[in-house]
Biopython code that builds the backbone (N, CA, C, O; Angstrom):
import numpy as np
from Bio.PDB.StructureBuilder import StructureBuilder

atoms = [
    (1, "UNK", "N", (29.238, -17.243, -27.296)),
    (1, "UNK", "CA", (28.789, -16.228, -28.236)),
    (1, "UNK", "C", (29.270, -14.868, -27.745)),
    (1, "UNK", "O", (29.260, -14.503, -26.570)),
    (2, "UNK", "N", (29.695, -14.164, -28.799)),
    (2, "UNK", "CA", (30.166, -12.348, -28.304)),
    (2, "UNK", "C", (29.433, -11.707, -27.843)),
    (2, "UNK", "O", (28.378, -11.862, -28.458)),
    (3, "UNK", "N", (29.295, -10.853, -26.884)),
    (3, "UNK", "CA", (28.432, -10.197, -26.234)),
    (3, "UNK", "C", (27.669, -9.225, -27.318)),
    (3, "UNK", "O", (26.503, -8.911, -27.080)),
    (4, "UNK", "N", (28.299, -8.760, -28.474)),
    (4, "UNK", "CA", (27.382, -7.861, -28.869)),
    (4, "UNK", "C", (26.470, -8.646, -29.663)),
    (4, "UNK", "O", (25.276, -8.357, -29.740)),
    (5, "UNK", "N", (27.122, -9.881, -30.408)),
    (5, "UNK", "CA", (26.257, -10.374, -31.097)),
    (5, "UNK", "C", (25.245, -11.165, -30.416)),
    (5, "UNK", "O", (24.308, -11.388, -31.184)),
    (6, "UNK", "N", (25.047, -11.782, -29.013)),
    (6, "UNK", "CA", (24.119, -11.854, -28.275)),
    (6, "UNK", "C", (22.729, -11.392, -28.412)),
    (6, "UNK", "O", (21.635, -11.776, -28.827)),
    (7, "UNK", "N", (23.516, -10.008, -27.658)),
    (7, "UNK", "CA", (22.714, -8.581, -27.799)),
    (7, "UNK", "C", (21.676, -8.252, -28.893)),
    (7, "UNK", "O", (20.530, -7.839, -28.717)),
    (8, "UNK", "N", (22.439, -8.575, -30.311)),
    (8, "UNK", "CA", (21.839, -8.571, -31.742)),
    (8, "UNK", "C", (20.681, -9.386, -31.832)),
    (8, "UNK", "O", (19.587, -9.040, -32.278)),
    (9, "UNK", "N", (21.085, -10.787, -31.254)),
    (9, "UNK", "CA", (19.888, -11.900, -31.681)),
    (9, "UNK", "C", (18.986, -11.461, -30.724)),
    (9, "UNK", "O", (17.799, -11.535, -31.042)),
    (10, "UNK", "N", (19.383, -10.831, -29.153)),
    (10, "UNK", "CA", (18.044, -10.584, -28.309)),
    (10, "UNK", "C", (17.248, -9.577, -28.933)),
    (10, "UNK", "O", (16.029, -9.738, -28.859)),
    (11, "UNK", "N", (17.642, -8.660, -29.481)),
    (11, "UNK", "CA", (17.130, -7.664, -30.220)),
    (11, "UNK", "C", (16.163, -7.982, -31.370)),
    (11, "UNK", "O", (15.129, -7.398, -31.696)),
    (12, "UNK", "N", (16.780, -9.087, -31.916)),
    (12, "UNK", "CA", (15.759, -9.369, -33.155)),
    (12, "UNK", "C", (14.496, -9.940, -32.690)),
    (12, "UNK", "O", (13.325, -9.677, -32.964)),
    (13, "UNK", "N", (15.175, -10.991, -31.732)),
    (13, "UNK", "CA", (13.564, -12.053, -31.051)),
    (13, "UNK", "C", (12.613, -11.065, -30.185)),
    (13, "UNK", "O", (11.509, -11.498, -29.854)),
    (14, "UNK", "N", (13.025, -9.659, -29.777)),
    (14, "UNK", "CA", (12.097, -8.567, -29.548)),
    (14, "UNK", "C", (11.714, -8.269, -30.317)),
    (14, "UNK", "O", (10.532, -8.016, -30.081)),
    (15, "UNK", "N", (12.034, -8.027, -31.599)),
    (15, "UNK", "CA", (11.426, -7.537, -33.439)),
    (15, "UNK", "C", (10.331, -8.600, -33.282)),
    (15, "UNK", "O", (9.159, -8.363, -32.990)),
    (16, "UNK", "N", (10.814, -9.673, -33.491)),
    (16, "UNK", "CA", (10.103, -10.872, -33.650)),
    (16, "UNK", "C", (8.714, -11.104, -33.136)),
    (16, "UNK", "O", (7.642, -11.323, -33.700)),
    (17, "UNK", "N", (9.106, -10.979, -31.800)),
    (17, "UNK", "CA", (7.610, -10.934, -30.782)),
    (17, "UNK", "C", (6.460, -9.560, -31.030)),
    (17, "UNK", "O", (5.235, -9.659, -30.959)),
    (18, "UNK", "N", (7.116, -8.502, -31.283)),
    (18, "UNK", "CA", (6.233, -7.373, -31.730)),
    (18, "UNK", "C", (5.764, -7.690, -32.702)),
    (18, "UNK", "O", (4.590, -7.321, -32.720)),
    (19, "UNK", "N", (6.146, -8.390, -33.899)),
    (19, "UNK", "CA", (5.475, -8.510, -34.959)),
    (19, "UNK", "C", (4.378, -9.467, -34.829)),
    (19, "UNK", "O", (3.216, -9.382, -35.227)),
    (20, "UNK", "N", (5.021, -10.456, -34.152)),
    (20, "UNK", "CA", (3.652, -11.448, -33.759)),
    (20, "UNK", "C", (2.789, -11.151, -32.661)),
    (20, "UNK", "O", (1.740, -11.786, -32.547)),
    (21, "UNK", "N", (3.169, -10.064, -31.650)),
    (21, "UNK", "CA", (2.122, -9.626, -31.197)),
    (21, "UNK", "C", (0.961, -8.376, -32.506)),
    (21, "UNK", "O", (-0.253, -8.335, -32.707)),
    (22, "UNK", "N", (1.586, -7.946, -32.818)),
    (22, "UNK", "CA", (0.856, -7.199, -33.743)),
    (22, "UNK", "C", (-0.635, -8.085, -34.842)),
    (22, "UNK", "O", (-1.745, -7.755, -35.260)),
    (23, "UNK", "N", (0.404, -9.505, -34.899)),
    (23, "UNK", "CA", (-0.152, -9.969, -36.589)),
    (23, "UNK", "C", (-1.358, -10.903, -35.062)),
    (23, "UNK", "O", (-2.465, -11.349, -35.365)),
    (24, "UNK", "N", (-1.097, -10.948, -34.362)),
    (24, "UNK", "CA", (-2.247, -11.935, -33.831)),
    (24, "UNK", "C", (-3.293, -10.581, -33.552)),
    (24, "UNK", "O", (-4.479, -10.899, -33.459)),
    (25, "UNK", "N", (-3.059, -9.478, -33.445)),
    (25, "UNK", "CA", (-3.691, -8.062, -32.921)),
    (25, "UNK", "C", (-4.585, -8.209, -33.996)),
    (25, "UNK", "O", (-5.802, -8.191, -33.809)),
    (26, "UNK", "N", (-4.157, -8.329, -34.936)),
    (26, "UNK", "CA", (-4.712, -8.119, -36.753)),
    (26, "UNK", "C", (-5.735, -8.949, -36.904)),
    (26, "UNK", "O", (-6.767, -8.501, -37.403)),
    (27, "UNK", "N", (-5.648, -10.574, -36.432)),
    (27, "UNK", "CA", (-6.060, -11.818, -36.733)),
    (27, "UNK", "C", (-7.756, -11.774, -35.889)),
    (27, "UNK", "O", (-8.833, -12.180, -36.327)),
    (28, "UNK", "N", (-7.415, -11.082, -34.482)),
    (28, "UNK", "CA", (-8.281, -10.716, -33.237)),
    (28, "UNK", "C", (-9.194, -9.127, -34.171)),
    (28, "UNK", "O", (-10.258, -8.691, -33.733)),
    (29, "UNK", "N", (-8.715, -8.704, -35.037)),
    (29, "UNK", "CA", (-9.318, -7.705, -35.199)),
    (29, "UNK", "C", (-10.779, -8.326, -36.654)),
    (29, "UNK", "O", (-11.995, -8.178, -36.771)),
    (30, "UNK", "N", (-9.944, -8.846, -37.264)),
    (30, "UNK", "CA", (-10.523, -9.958, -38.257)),
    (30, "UNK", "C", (-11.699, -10.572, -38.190)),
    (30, "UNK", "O", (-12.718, -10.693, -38.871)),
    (31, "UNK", "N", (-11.040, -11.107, -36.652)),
    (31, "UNK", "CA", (-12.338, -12.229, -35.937)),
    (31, "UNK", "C", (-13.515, -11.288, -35.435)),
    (31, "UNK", "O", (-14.734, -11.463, -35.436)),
    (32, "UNK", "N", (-12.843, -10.386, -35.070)),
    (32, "UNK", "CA", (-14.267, -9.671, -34.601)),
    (32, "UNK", "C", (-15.135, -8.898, -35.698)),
    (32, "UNK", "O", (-16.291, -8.558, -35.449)),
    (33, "UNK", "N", (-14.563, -8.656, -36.839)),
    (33, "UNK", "CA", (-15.286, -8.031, -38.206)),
    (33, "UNK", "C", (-16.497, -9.330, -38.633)),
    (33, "UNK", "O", (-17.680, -9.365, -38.972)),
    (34, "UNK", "N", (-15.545, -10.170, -38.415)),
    (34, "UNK", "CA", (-16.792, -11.453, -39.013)),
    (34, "UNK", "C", (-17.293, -12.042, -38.160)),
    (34, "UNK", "O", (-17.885, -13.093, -38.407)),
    (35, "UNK", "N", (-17.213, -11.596, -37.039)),
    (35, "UNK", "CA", (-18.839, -12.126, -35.954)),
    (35, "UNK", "C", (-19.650, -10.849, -35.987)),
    (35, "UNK", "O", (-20.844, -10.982, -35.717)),
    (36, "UNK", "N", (-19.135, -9.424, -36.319)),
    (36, "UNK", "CA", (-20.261, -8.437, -36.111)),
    (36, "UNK", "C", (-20.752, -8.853, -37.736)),
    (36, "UNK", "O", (-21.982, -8.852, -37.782)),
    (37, "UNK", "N", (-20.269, -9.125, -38.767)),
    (37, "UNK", "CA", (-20.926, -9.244, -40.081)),
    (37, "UNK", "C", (-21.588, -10.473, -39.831)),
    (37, "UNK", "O", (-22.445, -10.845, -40.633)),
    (38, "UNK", "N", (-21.341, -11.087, -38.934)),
    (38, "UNK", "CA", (-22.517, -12.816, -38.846)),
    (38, "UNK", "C", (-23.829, -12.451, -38.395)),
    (38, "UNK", "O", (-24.840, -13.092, -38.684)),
    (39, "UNK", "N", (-23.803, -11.214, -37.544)),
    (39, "UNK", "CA", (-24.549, -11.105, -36.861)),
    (39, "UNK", "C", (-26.012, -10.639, -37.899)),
    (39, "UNK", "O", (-27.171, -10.825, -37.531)),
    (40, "UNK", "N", (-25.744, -10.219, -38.790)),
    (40, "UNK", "CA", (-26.637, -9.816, -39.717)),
    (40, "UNK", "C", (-26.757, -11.404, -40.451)),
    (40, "UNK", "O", (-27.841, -11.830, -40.849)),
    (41, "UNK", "N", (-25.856, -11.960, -40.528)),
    (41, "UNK", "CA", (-25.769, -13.674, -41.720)),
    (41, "UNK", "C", (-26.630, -14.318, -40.887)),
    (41, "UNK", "O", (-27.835, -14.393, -41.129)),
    (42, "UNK", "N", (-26.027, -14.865, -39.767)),
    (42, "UNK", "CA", (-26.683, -15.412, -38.763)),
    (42, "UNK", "C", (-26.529, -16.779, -39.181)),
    (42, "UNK", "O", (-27.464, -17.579, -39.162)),
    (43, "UNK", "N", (-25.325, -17.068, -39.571)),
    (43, "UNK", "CA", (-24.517, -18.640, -39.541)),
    (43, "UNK", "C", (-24.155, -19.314, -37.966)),
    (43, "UNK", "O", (-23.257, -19.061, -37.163)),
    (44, "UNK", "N", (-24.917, -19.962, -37.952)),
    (44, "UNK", "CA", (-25.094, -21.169, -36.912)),
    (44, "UNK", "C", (-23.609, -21.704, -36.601)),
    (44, "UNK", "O", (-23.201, -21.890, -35.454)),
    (45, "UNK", "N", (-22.898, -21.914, -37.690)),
    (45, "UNK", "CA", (-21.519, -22.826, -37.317)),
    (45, "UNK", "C", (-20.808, -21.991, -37.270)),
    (45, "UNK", "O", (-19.720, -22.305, -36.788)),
    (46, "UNK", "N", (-20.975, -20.428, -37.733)),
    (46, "UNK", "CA", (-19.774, -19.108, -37.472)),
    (46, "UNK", "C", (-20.081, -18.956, -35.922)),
    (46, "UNK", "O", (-19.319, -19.179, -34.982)),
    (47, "UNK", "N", (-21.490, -18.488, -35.899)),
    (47, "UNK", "CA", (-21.739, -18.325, -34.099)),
    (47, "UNK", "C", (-21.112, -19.377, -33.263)),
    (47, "UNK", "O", (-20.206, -18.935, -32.557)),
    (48, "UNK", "N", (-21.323, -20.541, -33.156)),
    (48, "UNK", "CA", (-20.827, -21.699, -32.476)),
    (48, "UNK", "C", (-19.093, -21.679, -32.556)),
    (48, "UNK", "O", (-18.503, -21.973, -31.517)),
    (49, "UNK", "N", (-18.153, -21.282, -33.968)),
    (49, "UNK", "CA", (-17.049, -21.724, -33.764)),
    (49, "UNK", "C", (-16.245, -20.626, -33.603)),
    (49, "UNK", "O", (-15.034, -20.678, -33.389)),
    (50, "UNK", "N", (-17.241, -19.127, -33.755)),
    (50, "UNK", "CA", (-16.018, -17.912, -34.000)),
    (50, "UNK", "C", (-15.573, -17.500, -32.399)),
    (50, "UNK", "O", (-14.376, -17.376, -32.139)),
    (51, "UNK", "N", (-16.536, -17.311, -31.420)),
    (51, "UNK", "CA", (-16.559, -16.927, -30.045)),
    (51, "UNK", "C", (-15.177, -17.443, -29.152)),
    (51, "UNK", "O", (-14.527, -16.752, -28.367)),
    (52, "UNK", "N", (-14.902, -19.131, -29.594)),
    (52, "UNK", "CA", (-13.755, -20.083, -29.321)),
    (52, "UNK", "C", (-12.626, -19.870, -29.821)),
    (52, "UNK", "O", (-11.661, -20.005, -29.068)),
    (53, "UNK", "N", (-12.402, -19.496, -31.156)),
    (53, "UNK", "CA", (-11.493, -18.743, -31.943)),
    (53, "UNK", "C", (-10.997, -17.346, -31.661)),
    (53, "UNK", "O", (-9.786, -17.121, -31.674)),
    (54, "UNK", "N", (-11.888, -16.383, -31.405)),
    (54, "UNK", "CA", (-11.595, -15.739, -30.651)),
    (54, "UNK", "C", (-10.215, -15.407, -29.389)),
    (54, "UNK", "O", (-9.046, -15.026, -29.439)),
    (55, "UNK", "N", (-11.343, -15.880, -28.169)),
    (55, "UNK", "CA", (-10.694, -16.421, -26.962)),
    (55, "UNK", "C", (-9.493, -17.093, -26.838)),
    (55, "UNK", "O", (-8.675, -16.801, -25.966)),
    (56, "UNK", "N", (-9.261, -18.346, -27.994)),
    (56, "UNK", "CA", (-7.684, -19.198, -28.052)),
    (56, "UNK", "C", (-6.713, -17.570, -28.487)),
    (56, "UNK", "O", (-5.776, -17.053, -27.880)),
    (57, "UNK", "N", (-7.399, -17.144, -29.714)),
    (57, "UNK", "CA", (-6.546, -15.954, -30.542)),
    (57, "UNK", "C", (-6.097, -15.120, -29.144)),
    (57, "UNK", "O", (-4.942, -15.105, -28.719)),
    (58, "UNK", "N", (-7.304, -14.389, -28.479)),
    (58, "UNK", "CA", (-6.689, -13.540, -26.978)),
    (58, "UNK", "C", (-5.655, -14.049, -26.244)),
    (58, "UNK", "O", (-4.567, -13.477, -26.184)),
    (59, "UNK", "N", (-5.987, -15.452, -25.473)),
    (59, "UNK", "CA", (-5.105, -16.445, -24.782)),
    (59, "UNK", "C", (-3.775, -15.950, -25.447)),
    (59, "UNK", "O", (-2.995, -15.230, -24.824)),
    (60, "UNK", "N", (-3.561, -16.326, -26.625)),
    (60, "UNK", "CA", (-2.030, -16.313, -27.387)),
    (60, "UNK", "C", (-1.841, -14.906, -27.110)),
    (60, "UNK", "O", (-1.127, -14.623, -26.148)),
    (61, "UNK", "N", (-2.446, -13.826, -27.901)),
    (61, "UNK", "CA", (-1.722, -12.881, -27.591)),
    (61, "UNK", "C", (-1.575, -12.296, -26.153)),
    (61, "UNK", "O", (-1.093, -11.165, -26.206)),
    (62, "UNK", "N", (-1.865, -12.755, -24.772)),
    (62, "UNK", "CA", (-2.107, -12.358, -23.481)),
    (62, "UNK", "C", (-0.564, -12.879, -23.370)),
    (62, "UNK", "O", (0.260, -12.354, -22.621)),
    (63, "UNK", "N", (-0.236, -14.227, -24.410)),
    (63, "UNK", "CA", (0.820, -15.304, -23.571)),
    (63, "UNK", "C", (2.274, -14.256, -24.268)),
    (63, "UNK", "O", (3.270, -13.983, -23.597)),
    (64, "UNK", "N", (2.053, -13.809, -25.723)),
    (64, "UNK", "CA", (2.913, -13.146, -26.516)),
    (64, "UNK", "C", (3.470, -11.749, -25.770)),
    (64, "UNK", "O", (4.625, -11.533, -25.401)),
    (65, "UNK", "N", (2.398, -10.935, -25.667)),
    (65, "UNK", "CA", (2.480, -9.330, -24.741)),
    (65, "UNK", "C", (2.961, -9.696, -23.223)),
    (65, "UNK", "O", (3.268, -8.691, -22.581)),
    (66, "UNK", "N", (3.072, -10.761, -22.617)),
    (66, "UNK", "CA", (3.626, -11.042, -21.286)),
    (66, "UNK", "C", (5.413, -11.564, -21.960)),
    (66, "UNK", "O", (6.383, -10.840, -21.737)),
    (67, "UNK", "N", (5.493, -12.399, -22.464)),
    (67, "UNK", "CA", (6.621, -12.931, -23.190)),
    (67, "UNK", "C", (7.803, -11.421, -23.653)),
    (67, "UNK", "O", (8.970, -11.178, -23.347)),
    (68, "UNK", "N", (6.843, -10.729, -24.450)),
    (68, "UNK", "CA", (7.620, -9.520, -24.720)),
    (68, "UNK", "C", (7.990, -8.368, -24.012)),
    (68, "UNK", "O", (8.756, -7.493, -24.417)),
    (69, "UNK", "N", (7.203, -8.428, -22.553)),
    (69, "UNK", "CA", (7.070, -7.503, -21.610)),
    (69, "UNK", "C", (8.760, -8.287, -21.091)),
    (69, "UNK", "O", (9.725, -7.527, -21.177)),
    (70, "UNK", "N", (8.942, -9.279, -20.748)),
    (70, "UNK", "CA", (9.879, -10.380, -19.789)),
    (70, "UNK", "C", (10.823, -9.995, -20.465)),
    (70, "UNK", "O", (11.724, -9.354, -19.923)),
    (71, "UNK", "N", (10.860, -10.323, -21.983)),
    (71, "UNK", "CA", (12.008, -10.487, -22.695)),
    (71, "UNK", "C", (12.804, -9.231, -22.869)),
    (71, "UNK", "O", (13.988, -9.182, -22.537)),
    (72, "UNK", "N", (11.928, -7.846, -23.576)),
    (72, "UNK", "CA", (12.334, -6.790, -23.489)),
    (72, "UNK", "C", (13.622, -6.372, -22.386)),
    (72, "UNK", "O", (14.834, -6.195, -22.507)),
    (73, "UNK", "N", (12.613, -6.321, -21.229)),
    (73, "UNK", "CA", (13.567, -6.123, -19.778)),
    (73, "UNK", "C", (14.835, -6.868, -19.797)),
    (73, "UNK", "O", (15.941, -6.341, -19.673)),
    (74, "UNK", "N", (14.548, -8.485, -20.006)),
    (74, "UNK", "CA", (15.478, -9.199, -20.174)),
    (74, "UNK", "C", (16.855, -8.498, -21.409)),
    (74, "UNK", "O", (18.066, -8.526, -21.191)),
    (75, "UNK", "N", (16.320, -8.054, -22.375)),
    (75, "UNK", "CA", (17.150, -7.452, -23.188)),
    (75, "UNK", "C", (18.080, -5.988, -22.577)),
    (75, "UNK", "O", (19.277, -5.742, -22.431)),
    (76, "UNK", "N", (16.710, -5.184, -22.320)),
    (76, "UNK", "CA", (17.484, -3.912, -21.573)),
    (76, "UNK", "C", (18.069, -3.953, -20.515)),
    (76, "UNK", "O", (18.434, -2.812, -20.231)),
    (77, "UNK", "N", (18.435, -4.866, -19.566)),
    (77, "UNK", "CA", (19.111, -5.877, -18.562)),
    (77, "UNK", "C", (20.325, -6.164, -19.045)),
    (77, "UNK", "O", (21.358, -5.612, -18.665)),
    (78, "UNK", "N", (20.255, -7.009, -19.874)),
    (78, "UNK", "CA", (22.012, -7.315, -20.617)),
    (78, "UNK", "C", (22.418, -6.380, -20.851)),
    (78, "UNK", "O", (23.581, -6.207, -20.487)),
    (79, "UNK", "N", (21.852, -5.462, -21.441)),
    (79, "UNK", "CA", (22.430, -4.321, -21.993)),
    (79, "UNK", "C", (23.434, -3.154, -21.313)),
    (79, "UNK", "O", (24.483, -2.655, -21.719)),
    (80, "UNK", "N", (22.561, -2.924, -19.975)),
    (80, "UNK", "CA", (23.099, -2.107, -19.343)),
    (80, "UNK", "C", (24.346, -2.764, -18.237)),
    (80, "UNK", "O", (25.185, -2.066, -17.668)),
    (81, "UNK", "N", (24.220, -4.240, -18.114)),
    (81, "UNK", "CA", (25.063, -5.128, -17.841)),
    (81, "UNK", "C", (26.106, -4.736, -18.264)),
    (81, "UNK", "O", (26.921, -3.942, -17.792)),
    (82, "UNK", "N", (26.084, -5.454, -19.424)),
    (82, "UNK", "CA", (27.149, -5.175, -20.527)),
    (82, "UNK", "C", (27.886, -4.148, -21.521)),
    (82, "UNK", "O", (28.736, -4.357, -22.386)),
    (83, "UNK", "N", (27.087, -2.637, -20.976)),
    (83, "UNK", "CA", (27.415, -1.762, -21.714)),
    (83, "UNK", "C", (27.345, -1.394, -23.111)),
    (83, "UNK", "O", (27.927, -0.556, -23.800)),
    (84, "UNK", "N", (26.438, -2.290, -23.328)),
    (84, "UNK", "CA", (26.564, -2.181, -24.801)),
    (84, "UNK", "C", (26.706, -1.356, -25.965)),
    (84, "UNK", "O", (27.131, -1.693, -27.070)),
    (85, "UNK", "N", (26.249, -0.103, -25.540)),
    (85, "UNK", "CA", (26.732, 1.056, -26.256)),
    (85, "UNK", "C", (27.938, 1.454, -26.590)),
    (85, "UNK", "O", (28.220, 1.941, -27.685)),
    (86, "UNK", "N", (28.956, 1.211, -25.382)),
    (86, "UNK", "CA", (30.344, 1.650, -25.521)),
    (86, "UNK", "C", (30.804, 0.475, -26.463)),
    (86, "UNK", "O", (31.743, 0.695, -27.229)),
    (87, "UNK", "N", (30.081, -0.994, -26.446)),
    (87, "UNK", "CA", (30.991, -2.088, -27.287)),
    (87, "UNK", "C", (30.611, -1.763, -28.295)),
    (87, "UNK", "O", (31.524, -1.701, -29.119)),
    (88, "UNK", "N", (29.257, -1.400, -28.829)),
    (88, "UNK", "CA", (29.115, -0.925, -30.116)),
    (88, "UNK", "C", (30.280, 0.175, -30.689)),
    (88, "UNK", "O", (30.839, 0.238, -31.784)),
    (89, "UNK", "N", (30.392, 0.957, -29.546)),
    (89, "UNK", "CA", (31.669, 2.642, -30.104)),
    (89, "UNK", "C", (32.906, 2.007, -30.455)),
    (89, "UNK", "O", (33.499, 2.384, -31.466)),
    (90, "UNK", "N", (33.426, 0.965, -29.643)),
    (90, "UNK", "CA", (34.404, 0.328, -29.729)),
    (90, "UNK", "C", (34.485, -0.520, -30.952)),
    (90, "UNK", "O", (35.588, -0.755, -31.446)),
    (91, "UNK", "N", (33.334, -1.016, -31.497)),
    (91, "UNK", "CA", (33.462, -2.089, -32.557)),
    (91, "UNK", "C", (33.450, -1.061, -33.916)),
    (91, "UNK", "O", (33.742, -1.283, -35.091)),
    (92, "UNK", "N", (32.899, 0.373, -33.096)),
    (92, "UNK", "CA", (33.180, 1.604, -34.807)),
    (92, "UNK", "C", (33.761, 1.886, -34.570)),
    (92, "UNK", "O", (33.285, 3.022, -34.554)),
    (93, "UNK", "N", (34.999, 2.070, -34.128)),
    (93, "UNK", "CA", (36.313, 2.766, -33.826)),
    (93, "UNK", "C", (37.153, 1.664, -34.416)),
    (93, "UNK", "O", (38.231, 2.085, -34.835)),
    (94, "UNK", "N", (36.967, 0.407, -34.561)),
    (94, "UNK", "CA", (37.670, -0.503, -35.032)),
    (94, "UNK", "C", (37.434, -0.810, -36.785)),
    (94, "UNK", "O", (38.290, -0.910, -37.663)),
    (95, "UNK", "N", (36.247, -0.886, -36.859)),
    (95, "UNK", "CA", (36.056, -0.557, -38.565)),
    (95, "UNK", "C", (36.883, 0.607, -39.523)),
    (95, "UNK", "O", (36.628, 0.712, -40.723)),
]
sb = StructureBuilder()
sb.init_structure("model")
sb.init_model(0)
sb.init_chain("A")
sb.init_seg("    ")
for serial, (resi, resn, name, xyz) in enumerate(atoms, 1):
    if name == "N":
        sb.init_residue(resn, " ", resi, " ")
    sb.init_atom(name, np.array(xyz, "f"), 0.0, 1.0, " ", f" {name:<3s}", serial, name[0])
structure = sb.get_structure()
């Protein structure tokens, strides 16, 4: 594969991971609206199953925000490897 287009796909699967760190951020924000609104309901099977739901939801995003921390670097790593700026100047100088 060409180095810049490499570069491109590492770039996106960083898009990628922010967004799914974000949308699990969202999901965790969710979960916690409807255990403080249970708390007034006082549903037995919300109390029992939301607390677990929760916690898996954190787990993931703990595993996502470490993943994107690695990968990032991993990205800005190739990059400066490879120069990538100048291959980009080079690939507009050629257009």
């Amino acid at each position: 594969m060409d180095t810049l287009k490499k570069f491109g796909l590492m770039e996106k699967i960083v898009h990628e991971l922010e967004d799914l760190k974000n949308s699990q951020q969202a999901v965790i924000a969710k979960l916690t609206k409807i255990e403080v609104d249970n708390i007034d309901l006082g549903d037995k099977r919300l109390e029992k199953e939301l607390p677990d739901m929760h916690q898996r939801v954190s787990d993931n995003l703990d595993t996502i925000a470490s993943l994107l921390g690695d990968f990032a670097s991993q990205t800005d790593a190739f990059s400066n490897k490879n120069n990538i700026n100048a291959l980009k100047e080079q690939e507009a100088l050629k257009a």
